[in-house]
N, C-alpha and C positions, 0 to 999 in steps of 0.2 A: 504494500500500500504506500502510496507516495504523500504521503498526508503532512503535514504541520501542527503540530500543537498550537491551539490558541488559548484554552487555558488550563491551571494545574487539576488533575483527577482529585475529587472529593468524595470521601464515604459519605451518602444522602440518605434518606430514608432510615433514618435509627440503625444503618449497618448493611440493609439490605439491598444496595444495589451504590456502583461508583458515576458518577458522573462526572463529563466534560466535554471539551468543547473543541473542534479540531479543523482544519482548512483543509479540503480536499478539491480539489479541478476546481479553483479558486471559491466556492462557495465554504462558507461558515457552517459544519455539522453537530449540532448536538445530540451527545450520544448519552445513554444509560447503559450498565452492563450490568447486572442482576447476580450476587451471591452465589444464586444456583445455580449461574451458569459458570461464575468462575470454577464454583468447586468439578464441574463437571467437564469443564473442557481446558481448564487453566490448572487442574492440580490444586486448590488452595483447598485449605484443610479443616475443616468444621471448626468454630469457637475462633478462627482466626482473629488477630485489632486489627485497628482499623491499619495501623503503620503495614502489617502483612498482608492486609489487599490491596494497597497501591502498589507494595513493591511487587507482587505476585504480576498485578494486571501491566504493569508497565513494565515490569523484567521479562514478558514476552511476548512482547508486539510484534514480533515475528508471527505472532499465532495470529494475529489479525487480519479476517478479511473481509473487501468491500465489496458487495454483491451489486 
């Protein structure tokens, strides 16, 4: 994904999903990405803090893709 951070990922929802905001084929996207999906497709580990689901979601953006 050839994408741009526009702003920092935040735990939103009492923990339940990270959200932020990113420049892609020059429009502004904002994106949510939901716990269960990290634990399920990212590896992150039930009861994780918050500090261990940004590092999880942003230690592999590689795993990220734009449909």
């Amino acid at each position: 994904m050839n994408a741009t951070n526009l702003t920092e990922a935040t735990v939103v929802d009492g923990g339940l999903a990270v959200a932020f905001e990113l420049i892609a084929a020059g429009r502004v996207v904002k994106c949510t990405v939901s716990r269960e999906s990290l634990q399920h497709y990212f590896w992150l580990q039930p009861g994780a803090d918050d500090a261990r689901v940004l590092k999880i979601l942003l230690g592999r953006r590689n795993l990220w893709v734009v449909s």
